[in-house]
C-alpha positions as CSV (number, residue, x, y, z in Angstrom):
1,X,34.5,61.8,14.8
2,X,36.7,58.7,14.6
3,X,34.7,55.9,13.2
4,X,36.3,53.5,16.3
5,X,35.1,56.3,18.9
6,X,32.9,58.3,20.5
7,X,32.2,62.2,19.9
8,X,30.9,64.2,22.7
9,X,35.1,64.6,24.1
10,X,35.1,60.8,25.0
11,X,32.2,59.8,26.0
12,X,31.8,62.9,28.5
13,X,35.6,61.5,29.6
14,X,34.7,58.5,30.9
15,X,31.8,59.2,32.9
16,X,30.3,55.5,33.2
17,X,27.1,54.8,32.0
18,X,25.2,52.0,32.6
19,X,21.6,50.3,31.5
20,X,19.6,47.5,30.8
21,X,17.9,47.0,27.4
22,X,14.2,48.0,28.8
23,X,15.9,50.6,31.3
24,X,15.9,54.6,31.7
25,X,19.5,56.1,32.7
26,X,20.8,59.0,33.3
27,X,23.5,61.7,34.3
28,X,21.6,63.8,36.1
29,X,20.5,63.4,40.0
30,X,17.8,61.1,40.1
31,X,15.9,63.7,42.2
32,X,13.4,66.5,41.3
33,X,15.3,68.5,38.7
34,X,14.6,71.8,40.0
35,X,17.5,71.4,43.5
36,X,17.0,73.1,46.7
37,X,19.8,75.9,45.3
38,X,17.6,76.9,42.6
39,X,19.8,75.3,40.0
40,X,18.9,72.7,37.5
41,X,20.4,69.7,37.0
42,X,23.1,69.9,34.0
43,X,22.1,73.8,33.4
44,X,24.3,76.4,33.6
45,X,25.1,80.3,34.7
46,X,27.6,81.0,32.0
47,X,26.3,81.7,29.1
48,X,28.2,82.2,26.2
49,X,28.7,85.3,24.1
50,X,25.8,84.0,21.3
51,X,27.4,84.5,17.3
52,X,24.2,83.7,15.7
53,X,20.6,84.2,16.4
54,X,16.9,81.9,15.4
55,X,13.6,81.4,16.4
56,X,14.2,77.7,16.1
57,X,17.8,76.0,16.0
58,X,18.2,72.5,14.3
59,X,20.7,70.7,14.8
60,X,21.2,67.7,11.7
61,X,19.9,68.3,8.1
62,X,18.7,64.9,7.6
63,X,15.6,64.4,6.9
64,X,13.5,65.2,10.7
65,X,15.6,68.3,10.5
66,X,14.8,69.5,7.3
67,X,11.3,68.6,7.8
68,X,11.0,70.6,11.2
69,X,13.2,73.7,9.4
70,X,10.6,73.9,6.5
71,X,7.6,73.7,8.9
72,X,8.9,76.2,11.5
73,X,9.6,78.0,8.8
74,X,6.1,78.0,7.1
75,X,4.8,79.0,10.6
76,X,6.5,82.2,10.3
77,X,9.9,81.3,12.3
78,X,13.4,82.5,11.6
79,X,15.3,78.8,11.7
80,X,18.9,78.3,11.4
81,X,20.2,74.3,10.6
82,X,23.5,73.5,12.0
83,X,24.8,70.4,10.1
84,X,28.2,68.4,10.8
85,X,28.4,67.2,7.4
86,X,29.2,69.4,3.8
87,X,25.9,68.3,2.4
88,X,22.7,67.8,3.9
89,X,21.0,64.3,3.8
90,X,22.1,62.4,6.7
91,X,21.5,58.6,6.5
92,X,18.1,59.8,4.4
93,X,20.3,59.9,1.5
94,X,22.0,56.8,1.2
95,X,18.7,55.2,2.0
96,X,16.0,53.1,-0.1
97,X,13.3,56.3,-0.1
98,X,11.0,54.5,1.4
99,X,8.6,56.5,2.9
100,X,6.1,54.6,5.4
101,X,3.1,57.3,6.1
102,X,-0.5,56.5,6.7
103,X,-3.2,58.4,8.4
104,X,-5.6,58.2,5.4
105,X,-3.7,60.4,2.7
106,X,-4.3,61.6,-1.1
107,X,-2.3,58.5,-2.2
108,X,-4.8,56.1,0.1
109,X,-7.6,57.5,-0.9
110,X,-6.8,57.0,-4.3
111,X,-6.1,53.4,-3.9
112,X,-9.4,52.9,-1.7
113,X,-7.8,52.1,1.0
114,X,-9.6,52.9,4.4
115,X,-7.1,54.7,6.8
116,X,-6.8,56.9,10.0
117,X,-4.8,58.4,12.5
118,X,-6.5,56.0,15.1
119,X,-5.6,52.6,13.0
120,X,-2.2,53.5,12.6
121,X,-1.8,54.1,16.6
122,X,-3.6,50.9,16.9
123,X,-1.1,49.2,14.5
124,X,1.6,50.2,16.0
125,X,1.5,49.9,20.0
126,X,-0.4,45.8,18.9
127,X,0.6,43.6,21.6
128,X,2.6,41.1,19.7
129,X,3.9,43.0,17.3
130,X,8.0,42.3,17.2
131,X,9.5,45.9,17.7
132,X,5.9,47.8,17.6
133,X,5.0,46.5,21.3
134,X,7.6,48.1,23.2
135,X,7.0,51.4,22.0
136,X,6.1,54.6,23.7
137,X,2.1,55.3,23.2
138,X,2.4,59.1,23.4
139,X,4.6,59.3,21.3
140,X,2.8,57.1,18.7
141,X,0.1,59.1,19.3
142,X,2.0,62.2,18.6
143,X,3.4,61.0,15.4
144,X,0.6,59.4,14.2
145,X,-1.7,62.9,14.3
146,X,0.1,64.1,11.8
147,X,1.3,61.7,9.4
148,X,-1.9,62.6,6.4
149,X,-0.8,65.9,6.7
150,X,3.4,65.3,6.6
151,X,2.5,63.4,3.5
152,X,0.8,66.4,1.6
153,X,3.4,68.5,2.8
154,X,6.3,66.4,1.8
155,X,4.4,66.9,-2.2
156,X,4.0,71.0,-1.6
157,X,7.7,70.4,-1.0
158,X,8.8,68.6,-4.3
159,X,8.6,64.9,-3.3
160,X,7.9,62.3,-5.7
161,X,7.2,59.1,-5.6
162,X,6.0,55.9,-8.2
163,X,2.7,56.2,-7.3
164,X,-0.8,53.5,-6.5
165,X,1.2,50.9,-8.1
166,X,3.9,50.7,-5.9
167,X,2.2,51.4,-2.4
168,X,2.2,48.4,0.0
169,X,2.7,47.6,3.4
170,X,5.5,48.5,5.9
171,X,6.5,48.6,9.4
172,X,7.5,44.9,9.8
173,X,4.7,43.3,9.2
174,X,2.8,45.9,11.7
175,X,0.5,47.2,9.2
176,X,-2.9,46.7,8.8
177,X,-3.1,48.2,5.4
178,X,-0.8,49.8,3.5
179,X,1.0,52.8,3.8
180,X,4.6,52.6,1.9
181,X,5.4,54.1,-1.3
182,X,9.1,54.7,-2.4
183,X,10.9,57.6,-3.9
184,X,10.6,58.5,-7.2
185,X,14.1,60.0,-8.0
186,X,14.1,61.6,-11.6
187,X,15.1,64.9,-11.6
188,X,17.9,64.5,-9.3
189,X,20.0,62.5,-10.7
190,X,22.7,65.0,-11.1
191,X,22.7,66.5,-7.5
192,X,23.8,63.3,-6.2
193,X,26.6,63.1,-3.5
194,X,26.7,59.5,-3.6
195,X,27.8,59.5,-7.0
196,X,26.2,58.7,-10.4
197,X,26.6,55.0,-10.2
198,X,24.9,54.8,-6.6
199,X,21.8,52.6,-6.0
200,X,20.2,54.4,-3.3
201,X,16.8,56.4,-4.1
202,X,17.2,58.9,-0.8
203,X,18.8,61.9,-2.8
204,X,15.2,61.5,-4.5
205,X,13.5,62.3,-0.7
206,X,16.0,64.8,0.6
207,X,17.3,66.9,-2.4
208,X,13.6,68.3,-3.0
209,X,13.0,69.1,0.5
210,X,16.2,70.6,1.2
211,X,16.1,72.7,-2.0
212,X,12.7,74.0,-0.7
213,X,14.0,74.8,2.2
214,X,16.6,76.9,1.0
215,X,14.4,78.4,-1.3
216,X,11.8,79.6,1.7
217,X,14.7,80.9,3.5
218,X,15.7,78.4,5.9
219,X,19.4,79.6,6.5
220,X,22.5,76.6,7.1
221,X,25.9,76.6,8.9
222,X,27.5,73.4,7.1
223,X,30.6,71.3,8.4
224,X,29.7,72.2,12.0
225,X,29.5,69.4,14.4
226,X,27.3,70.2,17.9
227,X,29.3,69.6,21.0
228,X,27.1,71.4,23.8
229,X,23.7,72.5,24.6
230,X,23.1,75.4,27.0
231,X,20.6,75.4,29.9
232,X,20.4,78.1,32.0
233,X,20.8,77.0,35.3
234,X,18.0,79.6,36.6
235,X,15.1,79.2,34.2
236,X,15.8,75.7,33.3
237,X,15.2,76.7,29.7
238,X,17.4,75.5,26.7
239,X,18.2,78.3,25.1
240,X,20.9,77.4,22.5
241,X,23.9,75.3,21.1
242,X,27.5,75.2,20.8
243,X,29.3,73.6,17.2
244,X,32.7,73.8,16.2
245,X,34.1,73.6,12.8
246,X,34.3,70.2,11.1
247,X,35.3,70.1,7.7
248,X,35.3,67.1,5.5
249,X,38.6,67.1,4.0
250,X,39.7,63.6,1.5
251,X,43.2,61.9,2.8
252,X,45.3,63.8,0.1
253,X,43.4,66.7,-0.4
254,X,44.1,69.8,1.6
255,X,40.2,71.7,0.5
256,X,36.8,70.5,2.2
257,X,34.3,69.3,0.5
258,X,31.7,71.0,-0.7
259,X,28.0,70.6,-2.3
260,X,26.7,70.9,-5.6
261,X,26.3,75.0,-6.0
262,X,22.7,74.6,-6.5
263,X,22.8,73.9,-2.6
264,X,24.6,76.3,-1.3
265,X,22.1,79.4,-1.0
266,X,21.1,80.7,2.6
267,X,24.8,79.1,3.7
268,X,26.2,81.0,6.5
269,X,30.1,80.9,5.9
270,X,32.1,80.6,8.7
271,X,34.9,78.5,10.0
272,X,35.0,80.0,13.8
273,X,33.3,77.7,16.5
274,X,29.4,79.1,16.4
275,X,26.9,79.8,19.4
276,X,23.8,80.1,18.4
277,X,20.8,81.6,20.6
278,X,17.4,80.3,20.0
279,X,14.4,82.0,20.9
280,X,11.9,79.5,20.3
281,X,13.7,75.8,21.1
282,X,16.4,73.9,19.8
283,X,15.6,70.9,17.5
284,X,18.0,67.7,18.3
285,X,18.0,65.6,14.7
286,X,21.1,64.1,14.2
287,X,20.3,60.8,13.2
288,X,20.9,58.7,16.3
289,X,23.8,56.3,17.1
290,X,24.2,53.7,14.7
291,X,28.3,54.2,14.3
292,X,28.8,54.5,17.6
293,X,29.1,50.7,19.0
294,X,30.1,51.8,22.6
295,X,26.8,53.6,22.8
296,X,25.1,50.6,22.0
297,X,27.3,48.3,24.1
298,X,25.4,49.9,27.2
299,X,22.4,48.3,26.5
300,X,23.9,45.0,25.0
301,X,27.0,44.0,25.7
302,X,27.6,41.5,23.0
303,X,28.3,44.3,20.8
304,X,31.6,45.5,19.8
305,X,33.6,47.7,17.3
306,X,33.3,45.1,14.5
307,X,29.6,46.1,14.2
308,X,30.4,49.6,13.7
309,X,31.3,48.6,10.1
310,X,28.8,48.6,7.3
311,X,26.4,51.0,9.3
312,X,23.8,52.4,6.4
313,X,24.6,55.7,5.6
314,X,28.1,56.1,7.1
315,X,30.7,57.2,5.6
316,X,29.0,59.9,4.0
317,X,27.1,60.6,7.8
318,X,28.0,59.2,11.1
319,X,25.5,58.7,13.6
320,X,27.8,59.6,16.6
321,X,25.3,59.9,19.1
322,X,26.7,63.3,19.9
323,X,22.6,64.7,19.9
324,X,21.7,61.6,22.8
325,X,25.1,62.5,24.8
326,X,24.5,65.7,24.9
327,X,21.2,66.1,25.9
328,X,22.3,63.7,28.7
329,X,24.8,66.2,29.8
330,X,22.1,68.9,30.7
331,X,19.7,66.5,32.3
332,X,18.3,64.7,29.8
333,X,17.7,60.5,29.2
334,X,17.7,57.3,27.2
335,X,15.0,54.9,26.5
336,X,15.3,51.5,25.2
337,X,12.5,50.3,22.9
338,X,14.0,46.7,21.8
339,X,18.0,45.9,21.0
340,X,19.1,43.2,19.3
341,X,16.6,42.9,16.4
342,X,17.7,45.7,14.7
343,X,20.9,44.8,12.4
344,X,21.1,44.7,9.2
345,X,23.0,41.4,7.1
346,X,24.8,42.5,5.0
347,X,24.0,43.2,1.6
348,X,27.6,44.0,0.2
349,X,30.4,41.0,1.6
350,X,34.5,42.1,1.6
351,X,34.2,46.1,2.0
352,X,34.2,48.1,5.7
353,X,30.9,49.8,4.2
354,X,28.4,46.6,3.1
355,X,25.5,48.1,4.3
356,X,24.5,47.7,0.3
357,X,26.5,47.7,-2.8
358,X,27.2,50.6,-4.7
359,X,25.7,53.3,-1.9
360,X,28.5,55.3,-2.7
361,X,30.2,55.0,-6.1
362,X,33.7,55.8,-7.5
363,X,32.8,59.4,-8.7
364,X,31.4,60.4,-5.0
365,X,33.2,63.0,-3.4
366,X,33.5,60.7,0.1
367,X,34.5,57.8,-2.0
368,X,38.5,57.8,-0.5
369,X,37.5,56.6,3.1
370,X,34.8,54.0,1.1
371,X,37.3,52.9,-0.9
372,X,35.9,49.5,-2.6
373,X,32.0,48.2,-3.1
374,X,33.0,45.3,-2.3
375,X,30.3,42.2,-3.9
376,X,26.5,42.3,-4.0
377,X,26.0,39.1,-3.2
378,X,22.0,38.7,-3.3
379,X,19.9,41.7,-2.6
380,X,17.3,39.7,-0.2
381,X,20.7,38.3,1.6
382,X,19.1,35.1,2.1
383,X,20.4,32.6,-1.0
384,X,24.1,32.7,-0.8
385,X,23.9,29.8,-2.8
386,X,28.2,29.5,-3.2
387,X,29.0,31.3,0.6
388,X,30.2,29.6,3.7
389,X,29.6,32.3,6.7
390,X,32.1,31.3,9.4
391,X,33.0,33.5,12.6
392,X,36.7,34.5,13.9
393,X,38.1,30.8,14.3
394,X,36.7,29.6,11.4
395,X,33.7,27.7,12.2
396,X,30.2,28.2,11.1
397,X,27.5,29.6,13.4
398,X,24.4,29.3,11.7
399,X,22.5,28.7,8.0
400,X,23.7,31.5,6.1
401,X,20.2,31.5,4.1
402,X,18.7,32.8,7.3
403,X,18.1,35.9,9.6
404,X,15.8,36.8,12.3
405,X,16.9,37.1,16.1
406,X,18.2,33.8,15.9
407,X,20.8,34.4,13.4
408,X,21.9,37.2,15.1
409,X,21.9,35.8,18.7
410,X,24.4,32.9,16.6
411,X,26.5,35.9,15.5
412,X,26.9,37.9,19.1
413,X,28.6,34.8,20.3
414,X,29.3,32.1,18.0
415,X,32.8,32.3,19.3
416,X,34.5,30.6,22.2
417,X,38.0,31.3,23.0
418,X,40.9,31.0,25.7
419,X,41.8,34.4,27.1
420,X,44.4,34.3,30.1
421,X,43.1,30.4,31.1
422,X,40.2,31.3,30.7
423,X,37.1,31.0,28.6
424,X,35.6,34.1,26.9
425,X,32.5,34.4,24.8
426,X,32.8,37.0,21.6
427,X,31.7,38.0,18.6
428,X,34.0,39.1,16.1
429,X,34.0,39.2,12.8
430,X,32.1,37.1,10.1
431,X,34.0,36.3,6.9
432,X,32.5,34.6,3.9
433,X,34.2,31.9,2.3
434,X,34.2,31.2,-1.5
435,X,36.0,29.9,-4.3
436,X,37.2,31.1,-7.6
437,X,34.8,29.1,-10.0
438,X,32.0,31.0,-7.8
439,X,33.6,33.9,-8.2
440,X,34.1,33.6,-12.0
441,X,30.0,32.6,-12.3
442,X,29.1,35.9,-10.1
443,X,31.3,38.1,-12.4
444,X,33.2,39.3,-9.7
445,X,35.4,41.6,-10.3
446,X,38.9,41.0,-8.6
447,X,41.3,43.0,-10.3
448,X,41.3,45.9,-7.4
449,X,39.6,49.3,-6.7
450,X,36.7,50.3,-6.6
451,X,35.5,46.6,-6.4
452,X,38.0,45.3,-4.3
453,X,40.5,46.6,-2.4
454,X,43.4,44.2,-1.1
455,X,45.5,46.1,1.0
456,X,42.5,47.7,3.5
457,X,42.1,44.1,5.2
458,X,38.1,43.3,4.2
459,X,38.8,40.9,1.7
460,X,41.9,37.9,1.2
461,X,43.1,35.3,-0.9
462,X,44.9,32.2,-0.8
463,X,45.3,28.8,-3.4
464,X,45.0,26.8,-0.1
465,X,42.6,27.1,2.9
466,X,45.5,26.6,5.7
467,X,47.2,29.5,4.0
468,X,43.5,31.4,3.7
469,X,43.5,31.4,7.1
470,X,46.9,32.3,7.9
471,X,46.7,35.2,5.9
472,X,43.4,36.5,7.8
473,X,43.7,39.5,10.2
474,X,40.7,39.5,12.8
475,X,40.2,43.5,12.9
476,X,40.1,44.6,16.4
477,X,41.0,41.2,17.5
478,X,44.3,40.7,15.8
479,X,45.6,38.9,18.9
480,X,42.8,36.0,17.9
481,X,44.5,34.3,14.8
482,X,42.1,31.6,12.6
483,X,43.1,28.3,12.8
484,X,43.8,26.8,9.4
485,X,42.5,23.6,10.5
486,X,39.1,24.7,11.7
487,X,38.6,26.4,8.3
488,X,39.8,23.4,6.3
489,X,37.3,21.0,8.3
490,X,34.7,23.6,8.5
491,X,34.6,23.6,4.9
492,X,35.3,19.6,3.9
493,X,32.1,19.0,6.4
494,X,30.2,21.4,4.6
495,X,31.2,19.8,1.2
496,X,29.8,16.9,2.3
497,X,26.6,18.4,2.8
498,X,26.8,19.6,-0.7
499,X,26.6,15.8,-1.8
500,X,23.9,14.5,0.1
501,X,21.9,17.5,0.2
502,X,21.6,18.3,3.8
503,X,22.7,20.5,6.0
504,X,23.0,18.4,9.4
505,X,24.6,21.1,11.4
506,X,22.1,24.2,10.9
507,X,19.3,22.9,7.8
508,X,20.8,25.4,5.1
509,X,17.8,25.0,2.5
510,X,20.1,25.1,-0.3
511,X,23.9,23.5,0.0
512,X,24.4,23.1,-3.3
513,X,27.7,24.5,-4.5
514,X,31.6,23.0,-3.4
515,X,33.8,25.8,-2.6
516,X,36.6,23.8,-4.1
517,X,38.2,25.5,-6.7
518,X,40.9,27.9,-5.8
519,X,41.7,30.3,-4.8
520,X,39.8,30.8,-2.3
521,X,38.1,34.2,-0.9
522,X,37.5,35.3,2.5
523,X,36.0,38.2,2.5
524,X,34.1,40.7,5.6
525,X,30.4,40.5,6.4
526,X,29.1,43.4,8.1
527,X,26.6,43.2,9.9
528,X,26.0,46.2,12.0
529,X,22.8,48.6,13.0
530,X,20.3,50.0,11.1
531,X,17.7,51.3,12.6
532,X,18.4,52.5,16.3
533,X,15.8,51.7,19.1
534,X,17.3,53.6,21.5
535,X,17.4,57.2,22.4
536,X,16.5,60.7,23.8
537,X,13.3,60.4,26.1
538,X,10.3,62.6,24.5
539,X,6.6,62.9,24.7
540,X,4.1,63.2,22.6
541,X,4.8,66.9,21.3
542,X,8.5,65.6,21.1
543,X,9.7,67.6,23.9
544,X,12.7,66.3,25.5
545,X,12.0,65.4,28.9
546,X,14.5,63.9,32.3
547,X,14.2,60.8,34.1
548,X,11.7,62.2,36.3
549,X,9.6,63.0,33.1
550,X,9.4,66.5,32.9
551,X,9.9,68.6,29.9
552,X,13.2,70.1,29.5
553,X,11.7,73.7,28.1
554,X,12.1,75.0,24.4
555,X,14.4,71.0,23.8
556,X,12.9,69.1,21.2
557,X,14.4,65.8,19.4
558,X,12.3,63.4,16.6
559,X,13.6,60.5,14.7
560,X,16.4,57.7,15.3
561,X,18.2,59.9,17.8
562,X,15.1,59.5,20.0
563,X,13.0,56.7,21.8
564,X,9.8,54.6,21.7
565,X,9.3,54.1,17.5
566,X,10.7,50.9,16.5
567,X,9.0,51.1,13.4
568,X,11.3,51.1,10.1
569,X,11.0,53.7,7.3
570,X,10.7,57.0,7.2
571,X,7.5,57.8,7.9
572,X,8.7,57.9,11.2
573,X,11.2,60.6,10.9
574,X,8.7,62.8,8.0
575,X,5.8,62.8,10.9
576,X,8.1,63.2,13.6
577,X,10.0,66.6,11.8
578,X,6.2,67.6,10.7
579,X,5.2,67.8,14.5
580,X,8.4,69.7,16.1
581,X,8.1,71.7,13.8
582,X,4.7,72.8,14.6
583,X,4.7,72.4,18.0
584,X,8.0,74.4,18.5
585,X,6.7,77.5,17.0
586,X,3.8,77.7,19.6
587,X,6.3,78.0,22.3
588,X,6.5,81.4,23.9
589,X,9.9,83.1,23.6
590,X,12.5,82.1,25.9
């Protein structure tokens, strides 16, 4: 998928969609799904001639699909995984391995603390809880059934994690006790797609779980990206998918990638489109719709293509909302929990990728479209003691020491600008501003790749600030140049501030250190999603269902690629894979 663009043969070629942030939308007819001609809305009489043949079909091997795979499998059901990617993982494994499940399980009990399926429902639909309020009750309800048991599961399947001493709270604060614990990752070490530098702990949760997989005989069709779901227009039933070949192949390079060989067993090796029949349900996991900005621009329209950069987990995985769009196409819809509260500051400052420094190191096999860490420049993002964060035109926005709704409402449209006469309010991109003494004290190295990478247009330099800012190229708003002389006063106010100690403009706790001393830096922020809130309607056995809220037979989708969990962590994903894939292998055969 182009990282600027939308899969599903764009955006179902130009079929307007439109929503507010709390609203339900669809493609389908508004009406009763099943139409006066016996059709079904987004179904269809030709079926394909089927190449491959499952119980249950999942489509993403992150971690809700390898879940719902192992579980379905356990049951006794024949399950195929299609993945896009040449590894399994998803976002999972570029991620902290923090695993947020409750319910009252082994590791509770061993720290004493009191827990139940009922206090996490309670927790998480509280009234005043940020993200938690807006979410769908059923399927809080759904999840939260089986989170005990998705935790005792997750250690029968090779999990490990640090234990009593490391267990704490979660959820955003929604938590009434705690119910986080983070991957342990020893043993894995050397299966590691992200490279062996890479800080991440999620190769920890997903290589275990995918190796047991593989092991109970869970078969996969790798480098195949989804691009239709069948429906039969006279039953209504889904009743199988459509992927066509998408290898990874590095700029260079004329061979895909491919896994560690201790990951390859139960691979089905093909490089034809597939169609493959389900005769239990299909499984929608892939991941959600993080890198794709014009998905997200539906439901706020402040957001453009610059906050498609530094999206956790890409580029090893790209949430392309392909799963959402094409669940739409046969009749399916979206639900909004909250937007807007959901982006992550970045962690990583002058790379596309920032999302934190060192996910993916030199020795990773992706590491040619990462091309440079860019600089960690405080893992709680908050200090940026020797930063200035301006916007586009070279202005500050807001305290750079902070975050919260308010910072990010500051960054959706900080800038004001004359298009055409007019006035327009944007975004664009951040860039943080910073000298060479700063530099020198942070050990930053900025002698070129990996660390930096001065021809890809995320970081500059310049031994003045005019010529800083001359030499600055707005991505996907190259027409909008920075001034030099907003920079240069932006930064000689904030000097100023340095010497009395105050920040007048926006109370920076901290404005301690000149940037003085050329050069001087500017280099990209990204800030970008994390977790997505919005996504495929469900219920509370996961079952995909239309705008009129009935159940789209044997179509099931979990995790961030469906609605009504704004809770972070992957507890969320673990309990929602645990339930599809129990609930999917009680379904009759289609």
């Amino acid at each position: 998928m182009p990282k600027d663009g939308l899969s599903r043969r764009d955006f179902l070629k130009g079929a307007a969609l439109g929503a507010s942030s709390a609203a339900l939308f669809t493609l389908a007819a508004c009406n009763d799904d099943d139409k006066s001609d016996g059709s079904v809305s987004g179904g269809t009489s030709q079926l394909p001639n089927w190449t491959h043949e499952a119980d249950v079909v999942v489509v993403g091997g992150g971690i809700v699909g390898i879940v719902a795979a192992i579980r379905a499998r356990d049951l006794g059901a024949s399950v195929i995984v299609v993945e896009a990617n040449y590894a399994c993982g998803g976002h999972a494994m570029t991620s902290g391995g923090h695993v947020h499940l409750g319910g009252g399980n082994s590791l509770q009990k061993l720290a004493n603390v009191e827990d139940s399926a009922d206090q996490y429902y309670i927790d998480h639909t509280a009234p005043f809880q940020s993200r938690d309020r807006a979410n769908i009750r059923e399927v809080i309800r759904g999840a939260a059934n089986y989170h005990a048991d998705a935790f005792e599961f997750m250690l029968e399947n090779g999990w490990k994690n640090q234990g009593l001493p490391n267990l704490r709270g979660g959820g955003q604060g929604a938590d009434s006790v705690d119910r986080t614990v983070t991957t342990d990752m020893t043993g894995w070490e050397d299966v590691n797609p992200m490279g062996t530098g890479s800080i991440p702990l999620g190769p920890g949760l997903m290589r275990p779980i995918e190796k047991s997989a593989r092991d109970k005989g869970v078969e996969f069709i790798m480098n195949h990206h989804m691009d239709k779901i069948y429906r039969d227009a006279s039953s209504g039933n889904v009743v199988g998918i459509m992927a066509a070949y998408s290898p990874r192949i590095m700029k260079g390079q004329t061979e895909p990638l491919v896994d560690f060989e201790e990951f390859l067993d139960g691979n089905i090796d093909t490089t034809e489109t597939v169609y493959v029949k389900a005769n239990k349900g299909v499984v929608i996991a892939t991941g959600g719709s993080s890198s794709n900005w014009q998905f997200h621009s539906l439901f706020d329209p402040r957001y453009g293509p610059e906050h498609a950069n530094g999206v956790g987990g890409d580029p090893f995985s790209f949430q392309d909302a392909s799963g959402e769009l094409a669940i739409i196409e046969i009749g399916g819809t979206i639900a909004a929990t909250e937007v807007g509260i959901n982006v992550a500051k970045a962690r990583a400052v002058g790379t596309q990728y920032g999302y934190r420094h060192k996910t993916i190191t030199a020795d990773a096999p992706v590491f040619p479209e990462v091309r440079s860490y860019g600089f960690d420049i405080d893992p709680d993002r908050v200090s940026l003691d020797g930063m200035v964060f301006v916007n586009m035109i070279g202005n500050r926005y807001a305290a750079e020491d902070t975050d919260g709704t308010e910072y990010w409402d500051r960054v959706l449209s900080s800038v004001l600008i004359e298009e055409d006469g007019e006035l327009t309010r944007m975004a664009g991109p951040i860039w943080a501003i910073f000298d060479d003494e700063w530099a020198k004290e942070r050990n930053f190295d900025m002698s070129g790749p990996p660390s930096v990478d001065w021809d890809d247009g995320y970081i500059y330099k310049a031994d003045t600030l005019e010529d800083l800012a001359d030499k600055v190229v707005n991505k996907f708003y190259e027409q909008h140049k920075m001034p030099g002389e907003n920079l240069v006063a932006t930064i000689d106010r904030y000097n100023t501030f340095v010497d009395s100690g105050v920040d007048e403009d926006f109370k920076r706790k901290n404005p301690y250190v000149k940037v003085a001393t050329p050069p001087f830096y500017a280099a990209w922020v990204p800030n970008a999603y994390h977790d997505t809130l919005i996504g495929v309607l469900i219920n509370g056995k996961f079952q995909v269902l239309d705008f009129n809220r009935k159940v789209i037979p044997h179509l099931y989708c979990g995790g961030e690629a469906s609605a009504g969990q704004g809770m972070h962590g992957h507890g969320k994903n673990i309990s929602n894979g645990y339930a599809i894939g129990t609930h999917i292998v009680e379904e009759q055969a289609i």
